[in-house]
Structure formats: C-alpha cells, structure tokens
KOLMARTI-458078 format. One line per 4 residues: their letters; for each residue x, y negated, z negated of C-alpha. Coordinates in pm, 1 decimal. Layout:
A) X/Y/Z; ...
This chain:
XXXX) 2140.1/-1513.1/874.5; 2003.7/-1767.7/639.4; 1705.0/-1831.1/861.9; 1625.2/-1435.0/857.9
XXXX) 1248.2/-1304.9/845.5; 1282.4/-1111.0/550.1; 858.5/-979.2/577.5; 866.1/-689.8/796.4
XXXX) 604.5/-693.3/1070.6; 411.3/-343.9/1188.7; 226.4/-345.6/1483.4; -41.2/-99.4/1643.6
XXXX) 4.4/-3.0/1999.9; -269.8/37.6/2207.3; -408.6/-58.4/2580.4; -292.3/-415.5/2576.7
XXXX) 39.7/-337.0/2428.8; 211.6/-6.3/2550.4; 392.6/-92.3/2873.5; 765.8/-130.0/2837.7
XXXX) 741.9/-540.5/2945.0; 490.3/-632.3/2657.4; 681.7/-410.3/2396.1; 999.7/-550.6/2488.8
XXXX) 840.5/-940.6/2433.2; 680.1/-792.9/2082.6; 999.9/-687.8/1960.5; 1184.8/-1027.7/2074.9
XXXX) 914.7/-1229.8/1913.8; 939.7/-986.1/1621.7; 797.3/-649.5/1564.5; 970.6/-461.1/1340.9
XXXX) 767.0/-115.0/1334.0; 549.3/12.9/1609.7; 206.4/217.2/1490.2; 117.7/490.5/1667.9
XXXX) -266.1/544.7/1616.1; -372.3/869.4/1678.5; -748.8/824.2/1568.3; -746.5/714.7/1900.0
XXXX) -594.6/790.5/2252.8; -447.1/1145.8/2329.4; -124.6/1314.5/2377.0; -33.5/1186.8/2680.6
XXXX) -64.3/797.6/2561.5; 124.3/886.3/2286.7; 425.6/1040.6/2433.6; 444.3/767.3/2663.7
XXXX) 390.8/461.1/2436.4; 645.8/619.7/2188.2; 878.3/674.1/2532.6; 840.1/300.7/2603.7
XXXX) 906.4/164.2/2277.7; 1209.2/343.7/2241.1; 1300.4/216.2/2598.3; 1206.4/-147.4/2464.8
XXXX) 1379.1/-118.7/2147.4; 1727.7/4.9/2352.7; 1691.2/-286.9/2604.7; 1662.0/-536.0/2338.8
XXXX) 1904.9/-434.6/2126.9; 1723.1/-392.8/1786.0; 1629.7/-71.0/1608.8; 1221.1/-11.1/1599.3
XXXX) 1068.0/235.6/1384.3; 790.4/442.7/1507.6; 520.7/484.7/1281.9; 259.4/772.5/1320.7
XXXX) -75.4/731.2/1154.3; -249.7/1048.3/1097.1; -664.9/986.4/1136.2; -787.6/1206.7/804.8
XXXX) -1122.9/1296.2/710.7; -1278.5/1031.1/800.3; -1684.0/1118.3/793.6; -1894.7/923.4/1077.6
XXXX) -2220.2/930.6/1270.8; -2292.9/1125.1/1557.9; -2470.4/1061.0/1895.0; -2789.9/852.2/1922.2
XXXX) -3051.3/846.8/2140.7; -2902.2/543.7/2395.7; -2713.6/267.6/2332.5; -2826.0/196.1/1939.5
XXXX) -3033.5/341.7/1686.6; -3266.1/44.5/1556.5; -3281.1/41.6/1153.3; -3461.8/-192.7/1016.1
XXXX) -3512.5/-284.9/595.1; -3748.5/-26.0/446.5; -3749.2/208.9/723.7; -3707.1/558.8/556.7
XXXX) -3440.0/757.6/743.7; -3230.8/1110.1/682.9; -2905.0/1243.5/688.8; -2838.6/1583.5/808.8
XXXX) -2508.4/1748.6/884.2; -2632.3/1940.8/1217.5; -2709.2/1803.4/1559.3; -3065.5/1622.2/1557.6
XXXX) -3282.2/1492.9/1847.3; -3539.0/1350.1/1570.8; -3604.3/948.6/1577.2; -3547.7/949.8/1166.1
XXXX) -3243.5/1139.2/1184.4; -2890.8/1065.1/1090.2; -2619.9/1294.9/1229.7; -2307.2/1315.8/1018.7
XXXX) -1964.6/1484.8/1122.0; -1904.2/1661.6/766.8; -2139.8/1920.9/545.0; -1951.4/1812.3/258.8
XXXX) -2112.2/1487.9/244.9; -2443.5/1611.2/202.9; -2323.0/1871.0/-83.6; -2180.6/1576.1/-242.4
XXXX) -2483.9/1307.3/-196.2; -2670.2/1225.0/-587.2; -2982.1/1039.0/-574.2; -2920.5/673.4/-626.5
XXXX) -2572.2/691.8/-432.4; -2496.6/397.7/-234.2; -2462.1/496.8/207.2; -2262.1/275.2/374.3
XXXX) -2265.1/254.8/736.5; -2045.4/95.1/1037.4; -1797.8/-44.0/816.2; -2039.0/-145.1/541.0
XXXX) -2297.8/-323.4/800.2; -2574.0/-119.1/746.3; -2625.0/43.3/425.3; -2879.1/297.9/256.4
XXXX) -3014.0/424.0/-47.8; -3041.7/789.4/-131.0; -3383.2/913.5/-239.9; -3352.8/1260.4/-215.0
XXXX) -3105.3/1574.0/-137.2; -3204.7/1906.6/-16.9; -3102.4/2175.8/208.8; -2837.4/2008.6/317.3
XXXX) -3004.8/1643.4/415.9; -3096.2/1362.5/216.2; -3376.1/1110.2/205.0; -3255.3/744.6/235.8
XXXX) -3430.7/420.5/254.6; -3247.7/115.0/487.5; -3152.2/-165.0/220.6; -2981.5/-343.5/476.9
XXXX) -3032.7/-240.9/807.9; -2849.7/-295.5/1177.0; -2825.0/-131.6/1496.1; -2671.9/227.4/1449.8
XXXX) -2393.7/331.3/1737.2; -2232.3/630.1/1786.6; -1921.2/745.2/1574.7; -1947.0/483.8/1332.1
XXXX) -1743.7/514.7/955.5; -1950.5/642.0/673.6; -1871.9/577.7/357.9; -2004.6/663.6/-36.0
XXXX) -1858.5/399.5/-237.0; -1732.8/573.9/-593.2; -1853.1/891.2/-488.5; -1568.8/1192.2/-474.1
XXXX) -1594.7/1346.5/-192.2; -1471.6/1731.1/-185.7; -1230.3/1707.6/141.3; -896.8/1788.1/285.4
XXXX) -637.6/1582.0/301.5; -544.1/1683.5/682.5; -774.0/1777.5/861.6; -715.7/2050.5/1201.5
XXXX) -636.3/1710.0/1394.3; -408.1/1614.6/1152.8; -222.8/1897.9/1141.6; -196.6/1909.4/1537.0
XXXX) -117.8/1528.0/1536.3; 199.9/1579.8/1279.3; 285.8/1831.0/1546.9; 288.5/1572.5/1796.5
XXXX) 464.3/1332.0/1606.8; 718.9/1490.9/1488.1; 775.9/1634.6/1847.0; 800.9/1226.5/1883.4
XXXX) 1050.7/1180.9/1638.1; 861.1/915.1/1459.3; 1058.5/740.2/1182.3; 727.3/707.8/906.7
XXXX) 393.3/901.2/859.7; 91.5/768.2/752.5; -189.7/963.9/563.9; -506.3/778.4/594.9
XXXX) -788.7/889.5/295.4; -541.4/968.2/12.9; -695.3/994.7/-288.7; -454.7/1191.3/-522.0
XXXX) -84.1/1240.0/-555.6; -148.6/1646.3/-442.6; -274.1/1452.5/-88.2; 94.0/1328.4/-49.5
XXXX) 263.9/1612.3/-113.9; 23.0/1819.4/141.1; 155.7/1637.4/431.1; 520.6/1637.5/285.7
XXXX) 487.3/1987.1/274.7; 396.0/2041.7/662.7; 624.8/1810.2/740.5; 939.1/2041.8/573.5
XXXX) 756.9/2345.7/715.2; 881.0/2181.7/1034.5; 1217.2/2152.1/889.3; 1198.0/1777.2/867.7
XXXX) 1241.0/1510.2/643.8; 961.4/1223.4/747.0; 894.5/974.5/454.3; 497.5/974.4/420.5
XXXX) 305.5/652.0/381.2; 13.5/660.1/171.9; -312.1/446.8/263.4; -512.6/323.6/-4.8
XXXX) -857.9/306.3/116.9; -1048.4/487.9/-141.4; -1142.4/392.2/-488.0; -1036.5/700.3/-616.9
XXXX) -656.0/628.2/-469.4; -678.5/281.0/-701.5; -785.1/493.6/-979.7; -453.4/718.3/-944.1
XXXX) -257.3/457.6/-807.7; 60.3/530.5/-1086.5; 63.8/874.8/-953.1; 65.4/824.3/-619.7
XXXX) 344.9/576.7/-653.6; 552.2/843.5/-760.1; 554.9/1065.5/-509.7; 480.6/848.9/-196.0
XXXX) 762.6/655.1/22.6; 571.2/367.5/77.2; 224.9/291.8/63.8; -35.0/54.7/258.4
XXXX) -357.3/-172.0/127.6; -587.8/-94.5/406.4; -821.1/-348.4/346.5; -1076.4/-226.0/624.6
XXXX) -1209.3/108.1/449.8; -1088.0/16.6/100.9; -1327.6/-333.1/164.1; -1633.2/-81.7/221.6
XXXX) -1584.1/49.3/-112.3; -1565.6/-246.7/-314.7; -1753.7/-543.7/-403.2; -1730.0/-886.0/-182.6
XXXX) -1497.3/-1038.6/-452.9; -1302.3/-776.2/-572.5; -1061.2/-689.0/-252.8; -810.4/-962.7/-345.1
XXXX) -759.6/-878.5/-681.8; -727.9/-501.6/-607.9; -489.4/-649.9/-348.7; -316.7/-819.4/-559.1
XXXX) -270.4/-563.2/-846.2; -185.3/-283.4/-573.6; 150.3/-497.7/-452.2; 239.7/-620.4/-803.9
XXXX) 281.7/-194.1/-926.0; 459.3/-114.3/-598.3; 670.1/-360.4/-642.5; 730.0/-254.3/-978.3
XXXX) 797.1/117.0/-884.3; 1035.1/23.4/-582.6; 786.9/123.1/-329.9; 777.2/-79.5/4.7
XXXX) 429.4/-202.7/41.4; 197.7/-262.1/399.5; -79.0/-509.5/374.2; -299.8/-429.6/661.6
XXXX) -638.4/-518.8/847.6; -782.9/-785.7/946.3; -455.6/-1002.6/942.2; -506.3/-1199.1/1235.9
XXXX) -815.7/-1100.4/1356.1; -924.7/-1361.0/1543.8; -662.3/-1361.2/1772.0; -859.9/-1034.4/1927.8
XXXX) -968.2/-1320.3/2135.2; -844.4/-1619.3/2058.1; -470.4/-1762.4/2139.0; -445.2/-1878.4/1790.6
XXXX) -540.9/-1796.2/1425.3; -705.2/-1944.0/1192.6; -584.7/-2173.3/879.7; -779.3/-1932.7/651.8
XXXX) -574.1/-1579.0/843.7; -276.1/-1804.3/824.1; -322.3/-1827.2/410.2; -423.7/-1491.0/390.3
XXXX) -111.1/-1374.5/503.7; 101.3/-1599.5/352.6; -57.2/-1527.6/3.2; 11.1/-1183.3/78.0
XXXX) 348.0/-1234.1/86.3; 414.5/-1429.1/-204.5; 197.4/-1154.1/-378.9; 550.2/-943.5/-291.1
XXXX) 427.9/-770.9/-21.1; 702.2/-624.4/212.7; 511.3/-571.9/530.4; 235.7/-727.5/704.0
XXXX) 36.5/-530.9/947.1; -147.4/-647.5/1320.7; -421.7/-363.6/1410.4; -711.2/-452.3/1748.7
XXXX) -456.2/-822.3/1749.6; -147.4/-603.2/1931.9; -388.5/-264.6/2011.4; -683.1/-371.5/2237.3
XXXX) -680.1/-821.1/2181.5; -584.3/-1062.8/2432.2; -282.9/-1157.5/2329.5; -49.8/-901.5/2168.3
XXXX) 236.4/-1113.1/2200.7; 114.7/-1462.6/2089.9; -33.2/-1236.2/1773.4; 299.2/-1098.1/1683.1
XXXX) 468.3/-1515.3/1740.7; 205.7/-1624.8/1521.1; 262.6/-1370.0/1228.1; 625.0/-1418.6/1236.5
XXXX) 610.2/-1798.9/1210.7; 396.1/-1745.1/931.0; 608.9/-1497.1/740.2; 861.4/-1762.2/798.9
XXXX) 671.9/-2016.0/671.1; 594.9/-1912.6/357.1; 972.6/-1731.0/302.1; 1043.6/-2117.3/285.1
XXXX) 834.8/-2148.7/-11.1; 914.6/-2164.8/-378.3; 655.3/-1921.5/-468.2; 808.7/-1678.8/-208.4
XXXX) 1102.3/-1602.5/-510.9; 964.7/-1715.2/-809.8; 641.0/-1430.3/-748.4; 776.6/-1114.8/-706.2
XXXX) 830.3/-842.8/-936.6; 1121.9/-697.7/-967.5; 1163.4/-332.8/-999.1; 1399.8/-161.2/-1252.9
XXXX) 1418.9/195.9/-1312.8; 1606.3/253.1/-1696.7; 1901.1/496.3/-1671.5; 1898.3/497.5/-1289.5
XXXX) 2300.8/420.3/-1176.6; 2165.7/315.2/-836.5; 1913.2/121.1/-912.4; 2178.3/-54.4/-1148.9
XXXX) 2419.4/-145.1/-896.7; 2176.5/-281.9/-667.7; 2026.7/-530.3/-976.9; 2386.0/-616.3/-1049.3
XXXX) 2455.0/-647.5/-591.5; 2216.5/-876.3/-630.7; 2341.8/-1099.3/-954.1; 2698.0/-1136.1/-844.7
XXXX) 2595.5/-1195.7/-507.1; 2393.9/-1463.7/-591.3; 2639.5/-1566.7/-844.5; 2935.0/-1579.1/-617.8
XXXX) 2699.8/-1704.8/-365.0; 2796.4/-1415.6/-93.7; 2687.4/-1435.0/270.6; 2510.5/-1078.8/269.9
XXXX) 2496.1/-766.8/66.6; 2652.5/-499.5/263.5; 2498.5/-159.7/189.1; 2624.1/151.3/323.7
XXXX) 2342.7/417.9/345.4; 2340.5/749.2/449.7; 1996.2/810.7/413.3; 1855.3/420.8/378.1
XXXX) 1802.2/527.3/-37.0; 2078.7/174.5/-81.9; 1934.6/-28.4/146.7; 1612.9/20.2/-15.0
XXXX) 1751.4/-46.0/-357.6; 1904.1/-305.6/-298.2; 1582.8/-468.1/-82.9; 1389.6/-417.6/-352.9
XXXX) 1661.8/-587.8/-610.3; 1469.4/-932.2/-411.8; 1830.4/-1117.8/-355.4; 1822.0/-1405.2/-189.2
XXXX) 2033.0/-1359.3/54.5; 2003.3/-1079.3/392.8; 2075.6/-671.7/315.8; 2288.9/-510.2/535.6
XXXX) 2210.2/-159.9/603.9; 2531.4/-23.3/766.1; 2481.9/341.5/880.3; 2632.9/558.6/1184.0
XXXX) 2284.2/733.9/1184.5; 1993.2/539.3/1421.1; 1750.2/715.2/1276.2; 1834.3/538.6/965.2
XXXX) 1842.5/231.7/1075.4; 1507.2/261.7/1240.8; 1355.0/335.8/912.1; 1514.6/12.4/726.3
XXXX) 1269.7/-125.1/992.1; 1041.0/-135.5/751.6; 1254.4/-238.1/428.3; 1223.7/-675.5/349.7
XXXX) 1518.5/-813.8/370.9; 1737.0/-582.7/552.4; 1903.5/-608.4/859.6; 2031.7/-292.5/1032.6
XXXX) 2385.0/-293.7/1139.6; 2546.3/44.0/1338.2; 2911.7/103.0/1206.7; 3189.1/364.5/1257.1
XXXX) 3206.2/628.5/1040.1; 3465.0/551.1/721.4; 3695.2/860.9/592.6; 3716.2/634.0/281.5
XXXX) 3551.2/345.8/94.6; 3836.3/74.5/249.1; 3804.6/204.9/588.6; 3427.1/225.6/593.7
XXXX) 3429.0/-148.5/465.3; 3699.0/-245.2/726.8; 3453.9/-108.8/1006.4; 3156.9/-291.1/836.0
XXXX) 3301.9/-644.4/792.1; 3419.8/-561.2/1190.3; 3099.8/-510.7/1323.8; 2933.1/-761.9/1070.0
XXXX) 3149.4/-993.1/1209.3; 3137.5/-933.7/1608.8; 2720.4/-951.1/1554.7; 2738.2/-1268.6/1430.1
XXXX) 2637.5/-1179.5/1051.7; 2929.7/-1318.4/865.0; 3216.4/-1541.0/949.9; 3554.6/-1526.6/848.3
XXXX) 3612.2/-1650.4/526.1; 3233.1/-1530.7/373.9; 3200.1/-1369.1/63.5; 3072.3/-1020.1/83.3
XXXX) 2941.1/-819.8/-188.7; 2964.9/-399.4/-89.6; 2760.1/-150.1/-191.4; 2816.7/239.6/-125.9
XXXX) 2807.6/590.0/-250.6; 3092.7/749.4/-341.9; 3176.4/1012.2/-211.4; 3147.0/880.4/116.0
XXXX) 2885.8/1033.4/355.7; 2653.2/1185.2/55.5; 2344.0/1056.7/85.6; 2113.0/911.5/-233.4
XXXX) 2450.3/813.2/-496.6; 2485.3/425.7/-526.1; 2759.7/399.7/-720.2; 2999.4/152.7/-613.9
XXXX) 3022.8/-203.3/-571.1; 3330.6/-439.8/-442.9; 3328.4/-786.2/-368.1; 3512.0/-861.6/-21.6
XX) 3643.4/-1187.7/175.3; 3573.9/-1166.8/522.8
C-alpha cells in the first residue's frame, strides 16, 4: 500500500486498444479510466469496446471507470478537391459556410462562424498549422489572406482564437451520443467546448431527463472557459486541461502557465483535475518516450494534478500497452519526490462538516501514522473529500455499490475496496477492516483512521470519524 500510484491514469480506446486481451494488459499495467471517444467510431465500436472493458476490468479484478467524451461543436473544413488543398503565404482564399467546388474556397461545417468572423480576426487551421487573416465578411463568407500556409485536408479543426463564438453546447450528435452512453452505463461524461457554467448544467440537465445521475467533466479548451474558470468550478464534477484545442488558442508560451493556474484553482475548489494531450506522444510510434514527455508529465503532477491522460498513445499508436507502463512508472516516479507533497494545494471549504472531517482524517492519520484512511461512501462524496485532503497515506473507498467504486477510478489516492453492507457504524467497520484485511491492505495490528456518514447508507453526510486497531 505504501508503494500505491496515487495519479490516476485515463486512457482512450480506440483500434489498437479495444479487444478484451490488450484491455486486460492496460488495466494490469495500470489504467485506471477507459475513454470512450465518440468524435470518432460508431455505435457498434462503442458498445463493444465498453462490453470488453467491463469484461477486462471483471477478469482482472479491479474496478474501471468508463468515461464517455461527448464531440461538441467543434467547427472544421469540409471536402477538398483530392488529397490536399495547397495554401501557400499570400495566397488570398475564402470561407463560406455552403458546399463549394471553387479552387479559392474554404468549406466550413457551421454558419455561425461566418456571422461571427470581424475583420482582423485571427483563422486557425488543422490544429493551428495553417492560419489566416480575415480581410473581409459578407454574405455569409469572408476574405482571408494565408499568413502561414500548409496543405489543407479534409475535416480539419478550425479555430478563432478570442473570438466568442454563438454555439450550442451539445450539438444533435451529442445529444444522440449521451443516449448511447448512458445506454452504456458509463461512470463520467465529458463535454468538450465548454465555455460557461450554463454549458455544464445543459448536459446535467439531459442527463436527469434520463433519470440519471452521471457526474459531467468539463474540458477546458477555449479561452473563454479560462476566463470563467471560478464558475465553472462550481458547478462541474471534474474538469480536464485539454491542451490540444486550448494550445490553438493561446500563444506558444502561455499553455504552461494557463496549465499551471488551471490545476492550482481546482485543486483549491476540490475538483479532480485531467491533464490531457499530447502526454506521451511519441510513443504513437515509438516503444519509448521521451525525457522531455517524461518531465512534462511529471511536472504535471507535482502541479497537483489528479489524472494524467494517454489519447492516439492507447487509441490508434503502436504500443498501447508499453504507453500505459511508461506513464505509470512515471507517475511513480515523481510520487517519490519531495515536490510531489510539498506542491499541492489543499482545498478547504469554511463551514463545510465534511470537508472538516476529511482535513482532520487526514491530520490524525498522519499524526498517529495510520496505515490507510478508510472512507465509507455511498455516493464516492467521502472518498473524494478525503482524496482531496492530500494525506499521505492510501484512501479507502469502501462501498457495496460498483458503480461507486468505478467512479473513485478517477479520485488520487484512493483505492476501491467492495464491503458488506453495515446496519451500524461498528458493523460496517467490522466488514471493512475484514475485507481490508483479506485484500492485503492492512495487517493486523495497523492503525486505521474511519471515516463515514452517519446515518449509515445516506449518501453526501461526512460526519464521523474513529480511529481503529486492526
């Protein structure tokens, strides 16, 4: 237990990694959460990767969350005549929202950019490759001169960097794609594009129009979701730096700062944080990464975050299974650390009894210097609280419910742990100690410190704490 990953590791499934045999080696080397894409792939690949990693998860031995990542209005290019379209510096060129057979031409999937587009606004193409200057708007297309150019393929990203942009936060996919997932049972949702709080609480609200309670991950990948970052905090579960689109929109230098600053206020608020993109990325190809992707992620984590994320490394690269090795040697690496501790923030809500208990879980554990923190959770509210207390020592989450335990998946620190139901708080610790103790967790003897809501089976009411000898 001492030796415990406490960075949570989220990986994307995809071609290379959705048969039962690979999952089942991703999750033994360390995979914590499994992302569902569903910008790409359909139904059918779905349903059967999220049938397989349950089916990988149960043969291990280890609960998985499933993760479903909603696509969003993401605005890109449409066809071009073969293979590229050629644009070179200077060359003047136009955006129109309609289909266009005319060399010049720029097709783009949404009308709304073009009612948006100011002269002087910044175009940025492919992922920031390629990017244009806007000259002119009117009737619905605008005049743009290549700055730097590239070769233009089909379906490629668009972005307007600090330009507002007026559209929905789910899109008619996105709403059929939180169908499928929740037909999936995932354990997490992620809305790609948010910009404001009101974004969240869209796709919270579907989600309870299907009479479900799915916590909702908000990805930060526009300026304008940095700019209401203290609102969103409120109202999202968790939330995730996705530094692929959120890199279009700022400067070279400024990602790591925003980075930075973005982990530091989660942290702050209690709100498990994803650091994503890019991670690994040379392991598409290679069998190893590089010194610079193996400081990159351990910087992120003594920034504080609590996840790191592999995308194309465990969706479409080489070597899905060496990626997810590599990251978890990492994460262990730097755990080791004195800047792993010393960095984080701690959060503290004033006046909040749960958040209290957890603080003070942590301080007499440490104190007393106690094996693990056992936290009973009925809903995974404790385990959370007490993760994001930072003790030094392994969280417990001991829960009859699976589906609870899959989502402390994605919660540092915490190790999931499937007990009997208690009638009471002594026989609910009784059964916890038990099973702590037949999995290895804690030996006879141990110091425990307990944490639970009284009454027992209510979820969300930390109240109680009791120091045990196993």
């Amino acid at each position: 237990m001492s030796a415990i990953r406490r960075t949570r590791i989220v990986c994307t499934i995809g071609p290379s990694s959705s048969s039962p045999h690979t999952l089942r080696a991703m999750i033994q080397a360390g995979m914590d959460v499994a992302r569902l894409n569903f910008s790409h792939g359909d139904a059918d690949a779905h349903r059967e990767a999220a049938a397989n990693v349950r089916e990988a998860a149960d043969a291990v031995g280890r609960p998985v969350a499933l993760l479903g990542d909603l696509q969003g209005p993401k605005i890109r290019t449409g066809l071009v005549e073969g293979t590229f379209q050629r644009l070179v510096r200077g060359r003047s060129v136009a955006l129109v929202a309609r289909h266009t057979e005319t060399p010049d031409d720029i097709e783009v999937s949404h009308v709304e950019l073009m009612q948006a587009l100011r002269v002087g606004d910044r175009v940025l193409l492919d992922d920031g490759r390629i990017e244009l200057a806007v000259r002119a708007v009117e009737d619905g297309r605008a005049e743009a001169s290549v700055v730097r150019g590239g070769l233009l393929g089909e379906r490629k990203g668009i972005s307007v960097p600090g330009r507002a942009l007026p559209l929905p936060a789910m899109t008619e996919k996105d709403v059929d794609d939180l169908k499928l997932a929740i037909d999936l049972e995932v354990d997490y949702i992620a809305l790609s594009f948010v910009r404001r709080p009101e974004d969240v609480l869209i796709c919270q609200q579907h989600i309870t129009g299907h009479n479900r309670n799915i916590p909702v991950i908000a990805k930060l990948e526009k300026l304008e979701a940095i700019r209401n970052l203290s609102k969103i905090l409120e109202v999202a579960d968790a939330v995730m730096v996705a530094r692929g689109d959120l890199g279009v929109e700022l400067k070279l230098g400024e990602l790591p700062a925003v980075q930075k600053e973005v982990i530091d206020r989660a942290n702050r608020a209690g709100v498990p944080v994803i650091t994503a993109t890019e991670m690994l990325e040379s392991m598409v190809t290679s069998n190893r990464p590089t010194r610079a992707e193996a400081s990159d992620v351990a910087n992120a984590i003594w920034d504080g975050t609590d996840a790191v994320m592999l995308s194309q490394e465990t969706s479409i690269g080489a070597h899905p299974i060496e990626a997810v090795r590599a990251m978890a040697r990492i994460c262990l690496a730097a755990e080791k650390h004195p800047d792993f501790e010393r960095a984080h923030q701690i959060w503290h809500e004033a006046g909040d009894v749960g958040g209290a208990i957890a603080h003070a879980a942590a301080s007499t554990a440490t104190e007393l210097q106690a094996r693990v923190i056992i936290a009973f959770t009925e809903s995974g509210t404790t385990a959370l609280r007490c993760s994001k207390a930072r003790p030094p020592m392994p969280v417990v989450a001991a829960s009859p419910h699976e589906e609870v335990l899959r989502r402390t998946a994605l919660y540092s620190g915490v190790v999931p742990l499937l007990v009997k139901p208690g009638s009471d708080t002594d026989q609910m610790i009784s059964n916890a100690t038990a099973a702590a103790l037949d999995a290895g967790m804690v030996r006879t003897g141990d110091r425990v410190v307990v944490v639970a809501g009284v009454p027992v089976g209510r979820p969300g009411q930390t109240n109680l704490l009791k120091v045990e000898t196993v």
